[in-house]
GUZA-429236 format. One record per residue (C-alpha): residue number from 1; x, y, z. Coordinates in Angstrom, 3 decimals. Layout:
<rs>
   resi          u          v          w
    NUM          X          Y          Z
...
</rs>
This chain:
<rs>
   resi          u          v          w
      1     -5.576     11.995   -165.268
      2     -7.054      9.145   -163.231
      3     -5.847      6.815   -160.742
      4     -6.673      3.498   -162.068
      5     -6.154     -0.189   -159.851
      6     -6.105     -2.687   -162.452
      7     -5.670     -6.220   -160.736
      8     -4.938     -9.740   -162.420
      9     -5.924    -13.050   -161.620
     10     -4.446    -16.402   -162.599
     11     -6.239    -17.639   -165.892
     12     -4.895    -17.407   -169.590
     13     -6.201    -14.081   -170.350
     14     -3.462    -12.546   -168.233
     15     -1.637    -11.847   -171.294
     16     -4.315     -9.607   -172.297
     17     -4.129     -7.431   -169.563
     18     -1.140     -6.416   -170.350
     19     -2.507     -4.633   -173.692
     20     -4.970     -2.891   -171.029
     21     -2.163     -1.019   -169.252
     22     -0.926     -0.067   -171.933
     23     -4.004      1.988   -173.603
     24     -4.775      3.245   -169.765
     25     -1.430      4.472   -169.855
     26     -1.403      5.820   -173.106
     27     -4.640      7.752   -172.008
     28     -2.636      9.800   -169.320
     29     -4.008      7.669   -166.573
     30     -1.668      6.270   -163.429
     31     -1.986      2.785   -163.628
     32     -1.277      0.598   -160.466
     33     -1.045     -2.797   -161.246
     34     -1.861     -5.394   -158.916
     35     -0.844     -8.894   -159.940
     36     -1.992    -12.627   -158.053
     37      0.757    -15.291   -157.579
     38     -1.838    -17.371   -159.709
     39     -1.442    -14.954   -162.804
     40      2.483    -14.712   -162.326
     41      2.296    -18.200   -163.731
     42      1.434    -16.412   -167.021
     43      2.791    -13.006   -166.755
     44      5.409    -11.526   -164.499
     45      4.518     -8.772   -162.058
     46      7.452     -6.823   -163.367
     47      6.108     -6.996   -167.068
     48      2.990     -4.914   -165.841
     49      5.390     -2.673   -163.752
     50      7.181     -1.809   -166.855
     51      3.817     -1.152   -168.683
     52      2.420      1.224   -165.861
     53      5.495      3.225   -166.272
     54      5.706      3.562   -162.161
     55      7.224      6.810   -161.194
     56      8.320      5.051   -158.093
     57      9.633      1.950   -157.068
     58      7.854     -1.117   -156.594
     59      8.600     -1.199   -153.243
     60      8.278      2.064   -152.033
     61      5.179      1.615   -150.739
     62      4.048     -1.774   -148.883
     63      0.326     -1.084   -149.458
     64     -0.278      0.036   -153.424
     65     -3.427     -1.788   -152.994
     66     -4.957      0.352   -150.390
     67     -4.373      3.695   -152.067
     68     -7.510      5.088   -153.207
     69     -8.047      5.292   -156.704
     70    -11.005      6.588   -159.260
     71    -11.204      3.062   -160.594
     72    -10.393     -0.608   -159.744
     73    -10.605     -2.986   -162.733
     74     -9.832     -6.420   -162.339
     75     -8.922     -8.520   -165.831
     76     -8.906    -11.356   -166.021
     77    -11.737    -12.091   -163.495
     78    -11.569    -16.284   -162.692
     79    -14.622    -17.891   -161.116
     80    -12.181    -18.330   -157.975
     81    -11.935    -14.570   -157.346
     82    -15.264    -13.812   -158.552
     83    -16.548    -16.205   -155.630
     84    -14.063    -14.368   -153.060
     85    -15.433    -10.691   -154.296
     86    -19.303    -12.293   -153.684
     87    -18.347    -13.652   -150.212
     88    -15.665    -10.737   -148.776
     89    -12.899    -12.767   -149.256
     90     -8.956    -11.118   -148.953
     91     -6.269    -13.494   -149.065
     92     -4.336    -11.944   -151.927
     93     -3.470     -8.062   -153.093
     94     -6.298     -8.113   -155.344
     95     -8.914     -9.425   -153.378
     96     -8.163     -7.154   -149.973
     97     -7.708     -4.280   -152.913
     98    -11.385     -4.762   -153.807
     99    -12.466     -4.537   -150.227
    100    -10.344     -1.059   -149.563
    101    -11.751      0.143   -152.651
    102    -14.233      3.155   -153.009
    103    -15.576      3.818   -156.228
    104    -16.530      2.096   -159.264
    105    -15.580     -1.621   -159.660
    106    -15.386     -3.324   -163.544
    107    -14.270     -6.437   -163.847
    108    -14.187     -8.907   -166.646
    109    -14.789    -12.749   -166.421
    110    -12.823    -15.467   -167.738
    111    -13.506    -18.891   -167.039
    112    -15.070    -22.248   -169.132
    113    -18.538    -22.526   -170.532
    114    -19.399    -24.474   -168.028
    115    -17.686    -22.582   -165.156
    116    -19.705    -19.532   -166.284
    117    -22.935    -21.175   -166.091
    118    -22.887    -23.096   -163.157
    119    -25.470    -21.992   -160.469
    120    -23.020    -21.146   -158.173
    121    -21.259    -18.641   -160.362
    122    -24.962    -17.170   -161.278
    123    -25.433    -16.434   -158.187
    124    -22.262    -14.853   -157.400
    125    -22.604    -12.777   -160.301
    126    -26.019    -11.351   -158.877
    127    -24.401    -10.504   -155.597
    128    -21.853     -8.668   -157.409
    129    -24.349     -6.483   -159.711
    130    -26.744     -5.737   -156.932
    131    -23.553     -4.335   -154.986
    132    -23.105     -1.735   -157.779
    133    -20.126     -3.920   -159.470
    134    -19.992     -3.469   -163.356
    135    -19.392     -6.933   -165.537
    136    -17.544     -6.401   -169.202
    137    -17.899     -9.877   -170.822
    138    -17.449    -12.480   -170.650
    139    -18.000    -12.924   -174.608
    140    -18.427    -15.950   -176.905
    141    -15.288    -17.807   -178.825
    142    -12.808    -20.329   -178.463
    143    -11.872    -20.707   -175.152
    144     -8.051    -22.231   -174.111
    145     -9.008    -25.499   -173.756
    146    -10.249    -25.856   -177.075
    147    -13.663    -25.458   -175.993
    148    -16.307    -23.121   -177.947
    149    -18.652    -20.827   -176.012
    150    -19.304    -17.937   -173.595
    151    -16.109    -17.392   -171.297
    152    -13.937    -16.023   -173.165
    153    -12.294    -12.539   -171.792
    154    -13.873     -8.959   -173.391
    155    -10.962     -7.660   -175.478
    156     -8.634     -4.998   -174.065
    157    -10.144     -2.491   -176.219
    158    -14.027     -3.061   -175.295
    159    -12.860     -3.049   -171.452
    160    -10.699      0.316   -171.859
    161    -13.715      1.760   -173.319
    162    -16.141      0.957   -170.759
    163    -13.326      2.020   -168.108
    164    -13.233      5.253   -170.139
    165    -16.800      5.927   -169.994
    166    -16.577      5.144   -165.568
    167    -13.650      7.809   -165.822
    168    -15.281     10.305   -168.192
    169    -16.316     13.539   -166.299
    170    -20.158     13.070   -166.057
    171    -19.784      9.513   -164.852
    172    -16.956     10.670   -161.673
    173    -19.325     14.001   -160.763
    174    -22.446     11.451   -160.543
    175    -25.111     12.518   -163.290
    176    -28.007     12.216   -161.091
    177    -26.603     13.086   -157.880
    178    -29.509     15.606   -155.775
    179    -32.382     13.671   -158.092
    180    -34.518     11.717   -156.332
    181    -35.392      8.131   -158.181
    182    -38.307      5.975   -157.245
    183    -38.689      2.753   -159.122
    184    -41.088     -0.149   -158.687
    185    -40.265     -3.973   -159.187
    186    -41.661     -7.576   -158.708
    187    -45.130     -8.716   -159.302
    188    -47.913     -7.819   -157.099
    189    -50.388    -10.622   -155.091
    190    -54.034     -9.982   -155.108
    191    -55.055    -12.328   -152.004
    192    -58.122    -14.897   -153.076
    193    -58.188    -16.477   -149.907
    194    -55.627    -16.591   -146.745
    195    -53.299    -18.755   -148.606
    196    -54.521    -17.867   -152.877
    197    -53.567    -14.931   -154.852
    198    -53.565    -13.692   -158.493
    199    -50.050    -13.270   -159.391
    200    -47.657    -13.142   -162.045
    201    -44.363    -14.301   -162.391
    202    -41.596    -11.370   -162.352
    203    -39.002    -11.476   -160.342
    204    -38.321     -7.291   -160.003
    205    -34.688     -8.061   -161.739
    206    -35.485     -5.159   -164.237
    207    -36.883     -2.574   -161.469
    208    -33.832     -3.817   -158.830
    209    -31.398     -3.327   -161.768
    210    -32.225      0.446   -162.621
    211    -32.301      1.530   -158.956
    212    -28.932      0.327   -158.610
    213    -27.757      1.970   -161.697
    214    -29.693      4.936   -160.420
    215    -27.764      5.124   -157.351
    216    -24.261      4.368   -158.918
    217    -25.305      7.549   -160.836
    218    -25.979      9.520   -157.639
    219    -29.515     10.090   -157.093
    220    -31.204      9.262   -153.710
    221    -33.163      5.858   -154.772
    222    -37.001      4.043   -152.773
    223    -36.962      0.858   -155.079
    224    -40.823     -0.395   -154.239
    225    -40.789     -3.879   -153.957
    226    -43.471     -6.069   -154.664
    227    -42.591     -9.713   -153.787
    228    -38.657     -9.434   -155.298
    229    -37.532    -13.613   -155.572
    230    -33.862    -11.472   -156.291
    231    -31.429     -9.850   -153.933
    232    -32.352     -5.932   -152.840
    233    -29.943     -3.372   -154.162
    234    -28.008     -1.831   -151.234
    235    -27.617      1.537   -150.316
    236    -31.459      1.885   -151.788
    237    -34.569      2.975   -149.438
    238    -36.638     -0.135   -149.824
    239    -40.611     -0.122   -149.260
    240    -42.336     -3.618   -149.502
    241    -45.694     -3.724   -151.416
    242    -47.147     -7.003   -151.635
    243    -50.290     -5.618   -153.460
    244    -51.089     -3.109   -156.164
    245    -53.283     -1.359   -153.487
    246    -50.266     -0.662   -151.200
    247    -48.056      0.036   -154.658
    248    -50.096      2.570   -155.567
    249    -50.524      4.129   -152.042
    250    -46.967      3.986   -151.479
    251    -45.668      5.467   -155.358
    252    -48.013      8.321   -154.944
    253    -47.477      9.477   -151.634
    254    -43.462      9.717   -153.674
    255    -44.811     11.424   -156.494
    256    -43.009     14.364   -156.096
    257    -39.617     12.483   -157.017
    258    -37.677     13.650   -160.102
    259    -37.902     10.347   -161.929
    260    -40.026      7.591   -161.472
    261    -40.049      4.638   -163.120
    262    -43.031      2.198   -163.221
    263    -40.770     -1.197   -163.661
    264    -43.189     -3.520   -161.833
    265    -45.936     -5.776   -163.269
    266    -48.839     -4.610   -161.181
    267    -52.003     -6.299   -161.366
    268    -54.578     -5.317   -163.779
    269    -57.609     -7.187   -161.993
    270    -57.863     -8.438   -158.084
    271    -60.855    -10.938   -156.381
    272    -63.238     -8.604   -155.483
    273    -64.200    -10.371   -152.591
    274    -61.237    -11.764   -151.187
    275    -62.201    -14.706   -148.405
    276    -60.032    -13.948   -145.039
    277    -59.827    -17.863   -143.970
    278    -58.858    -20.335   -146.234
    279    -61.713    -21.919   -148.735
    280    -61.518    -25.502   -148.320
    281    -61.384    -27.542   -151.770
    282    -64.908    -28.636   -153.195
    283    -65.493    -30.539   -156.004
    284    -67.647    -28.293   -157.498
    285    -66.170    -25.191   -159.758
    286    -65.041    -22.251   -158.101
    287    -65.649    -18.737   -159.839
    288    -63.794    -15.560   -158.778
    289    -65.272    -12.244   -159.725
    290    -62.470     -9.959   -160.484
    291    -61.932     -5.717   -160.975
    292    -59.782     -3.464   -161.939
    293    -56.662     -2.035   -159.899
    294    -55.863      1.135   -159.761
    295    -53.865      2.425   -162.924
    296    -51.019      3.825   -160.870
    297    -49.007      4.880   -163.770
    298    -52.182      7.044   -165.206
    299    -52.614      8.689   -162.001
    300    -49.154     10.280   -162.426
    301    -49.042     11.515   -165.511
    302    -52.271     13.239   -164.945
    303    -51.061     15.263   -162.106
    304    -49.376     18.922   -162.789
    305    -45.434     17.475   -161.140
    306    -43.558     20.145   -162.694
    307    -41.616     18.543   -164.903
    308    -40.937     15.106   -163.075
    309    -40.163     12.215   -165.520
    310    -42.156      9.172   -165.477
    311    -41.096      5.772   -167.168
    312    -43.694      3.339   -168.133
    313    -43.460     -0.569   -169.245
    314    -45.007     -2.770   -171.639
    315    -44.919     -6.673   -171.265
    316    -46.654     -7.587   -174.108
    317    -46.458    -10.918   -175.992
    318    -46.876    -11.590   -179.869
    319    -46.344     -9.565   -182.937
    320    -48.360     -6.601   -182.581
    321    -46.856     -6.267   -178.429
    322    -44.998     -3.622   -179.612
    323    -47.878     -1.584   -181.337
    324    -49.636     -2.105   -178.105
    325    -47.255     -0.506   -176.317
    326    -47.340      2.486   -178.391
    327    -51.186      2.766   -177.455
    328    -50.359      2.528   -173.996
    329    -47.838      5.201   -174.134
    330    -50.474      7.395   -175.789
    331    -52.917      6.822   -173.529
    332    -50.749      6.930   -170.482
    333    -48.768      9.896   -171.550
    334    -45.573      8.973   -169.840
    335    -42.192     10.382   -170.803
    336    -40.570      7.058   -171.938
    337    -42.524      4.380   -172.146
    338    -40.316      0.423   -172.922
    339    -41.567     -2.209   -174.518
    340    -40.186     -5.663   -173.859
    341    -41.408     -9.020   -175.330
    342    -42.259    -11.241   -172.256
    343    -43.154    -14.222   -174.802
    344    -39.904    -14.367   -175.899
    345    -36.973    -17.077   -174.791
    346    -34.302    -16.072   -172.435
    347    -35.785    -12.433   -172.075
    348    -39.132    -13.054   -170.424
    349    -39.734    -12.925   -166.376
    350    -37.098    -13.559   -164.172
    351    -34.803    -14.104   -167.139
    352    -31.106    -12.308   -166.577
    353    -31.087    -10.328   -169.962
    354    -33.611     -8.362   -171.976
    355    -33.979     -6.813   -175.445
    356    -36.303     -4.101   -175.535
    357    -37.616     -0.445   -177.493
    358    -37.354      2.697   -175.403
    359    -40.473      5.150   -177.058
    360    -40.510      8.722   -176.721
    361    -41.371     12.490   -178.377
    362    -38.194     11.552   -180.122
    363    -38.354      8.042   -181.968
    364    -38.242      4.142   -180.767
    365    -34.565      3.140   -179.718
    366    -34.225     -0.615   -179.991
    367    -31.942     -1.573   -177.297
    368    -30.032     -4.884   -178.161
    369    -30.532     -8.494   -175.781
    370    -28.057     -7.594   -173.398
    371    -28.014     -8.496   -169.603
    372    -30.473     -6.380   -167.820
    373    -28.109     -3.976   -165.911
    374    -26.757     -2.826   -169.001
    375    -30.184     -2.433   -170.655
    376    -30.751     -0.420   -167.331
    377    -28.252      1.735   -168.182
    378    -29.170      2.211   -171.558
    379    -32.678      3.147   -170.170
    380    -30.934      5.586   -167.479
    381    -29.474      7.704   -170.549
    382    -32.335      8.335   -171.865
    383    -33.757      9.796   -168.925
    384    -30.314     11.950   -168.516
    385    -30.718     13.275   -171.390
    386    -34.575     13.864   -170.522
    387    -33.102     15.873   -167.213
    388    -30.359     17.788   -169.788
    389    -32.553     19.029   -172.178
    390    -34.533     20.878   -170.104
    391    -32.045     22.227   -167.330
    392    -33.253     19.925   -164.821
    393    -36.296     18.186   -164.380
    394    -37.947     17.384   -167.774
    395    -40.868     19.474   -168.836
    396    -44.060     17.078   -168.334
</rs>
């Protein structure tokens, strides 16, 4: 049995969490509910009292928020508290709860179309994944106002799953803890001139996703960055490589690390003769001579590691990307090797979700468009099971 916080705000879907107690409860979990005077206008702190079956009174102890628990899940989540859990905010039980708290953090959004997409509320939502916090929703369908779209709460059901899976045995005794992770992200700059560079246009959201999922999950984490435009994970060694020459120097003076996975778009070419000053503008053509980088993720695989797992990535674009990717696994030999369609809307560079095909010995998985820290995850099983099947570290 688990000790489970489950805090509500003030929106609609209040009524909802009551359903949630009540299949936490039914699971043999302690429930502690923690209730805002904003979702009292809805649903009475007693009704979720009587739900979590309290073996002692409600006022027996002043401070239910503070006790430590093996999960806090706060349903529903309104844009108002979402902001307050982004900035450190505690004016309220739930809020000061989520402060106190150690452990894994799910919470699911509620709010208007509109709320839900406004930049502020984008942004807050990026704090609160790169802190390790775990979104559930918010999902598509009429919303109370009348309104259609996404904002509508993730049924009690899909959220008592997910809080299942935090609570389930692997998840609490950290899967990967004693692994050590390295992961690139970003897009390397190959300098043309003191001010010019070749570049590309990832943001490392992919890369700084999976090192944070990696360290939720345990495992000591060196995310190297390459020019991130999103926030760092925390709790993650970070190494800054602006280059592919100081990515490579950097990932394989780490390749003895149990898993590491190639997320970054590293240059394939760079000037070859790179001017130090800046080249004043002519009107006559310029013409840069370009070679090859080092292929970093080559010069792993061909080493004898012992078993370490390496993860490779294909941004390809058009109908035969994913073929291509299959090449490159061949070639490359890496352990997993995903395939994502940079050409296509919403789940190209710097977008917030993905869809993509994990390749292996064992088939092509076709992970759904979902937000990239989930498709992190999914990507993070895969290399669990990798670790698993062999006792450890993965036979190379």
């Amino acid at each position: 049995m688990a000790r489970v916080l489950v805090g509500v705000t003030g929106g609609i879907a209040a009524y909802k969490a009551c359903e949630l107690v009540r299949l936490l409860v039914k699971a043999g979990h302690e429930v502690i509910p923690l209730v805002t005077p904003g979702a009292e206008r809805f649903v009475r702190a007693k009704t979720f009292d009587a739900l979590a079956h309290p073996t002692r009174a409600r006022n027996a102890d002043p401070y239910p928020h503070l006790e430590q628990a093996d999960l806090y899940v706060i349903a529903p989540l309104t844009a108002n508290t979402l902001a307050k859990l982004a900035h450190g905010l505690a004016d309220n039980v739930v809020t000061e709860a989520a402060l106190a708290h150690h452990g894994p953090l799910l919470v699911a959004p509620a709010m208007n179309t509109r709320m839900w997409q406004h930049p502020a509320t984008k942004v807050n939502v990026d704090l609160l994944r790169n802190r390790g916090v775990e979104l559930v929703g918010p999902e598509a369908g009429e919303l109370a106002e009348g309104d259609r779209g996404i904002g509508r709460m993730a049924e009690p059901e899909t959220i008592f799953a997910r809080a299942q899976a935090l609570l389930s045995p692997e998840a609490r005794n950290a899967p990967l803890r004693g692994k050590t992770v390295v992961v690139t992200a970003g897009g390397t700059r190959e300098p043309i001139d003191a001010v010019r560079f070749v570049g590309n246009r990832s943001s490392g959201r992919m890369g700084a996703a999976i090192a944070a999922e990696a360290r939720r999950r345990g495992a000591e984490v060196t995310l190297i960055a390459s020019n991130l435009s999103v926030d760092e994970p925390v709790d993650v060694e970070i190494v800054q490589t602006p280059t592919a020459a100081d990515l490579a120097r950097e990932t394989l003076a780490r390749a003895d690390a149990d898993v590491i996975v190639m997320a970054a778009a590293v240059a394939d070419y760079r000037p070859a003769e790179p001017i130090q000053a800046k080249r004043p503008k002519e009107d006559q053509p310029w013409r840069l001579e370009l070679e090859p980088t080092d292929d970093v993720l080559r010069a792993l695989t061909a080493q004898d590691a012992n078993g370490r797992i390496v993860v490779g990535f294909a941004a390809e674009t058009g109908e035969d990307g994913l073929a291509r990717a299959r090449e490159k696994r061949a070639l490359k030999q890496a352990d997993l090797f995903v395939y994502n369609d940079v050409g296509a809307s919403g789940i190209g560079f710097d977008s917030v979700e993905n869809e993509v095909v994990i390749i292996s010995d064992e088939g092509e998985r076709h992970v759904a468009r979902a937000p990239k820290e989930r498709v992190a995850a999914e990507i993070l099983d895969d290399v669990e099971r990798l670790l698993g099947r062999n006792g450890g570290r993965a036979a190379g």
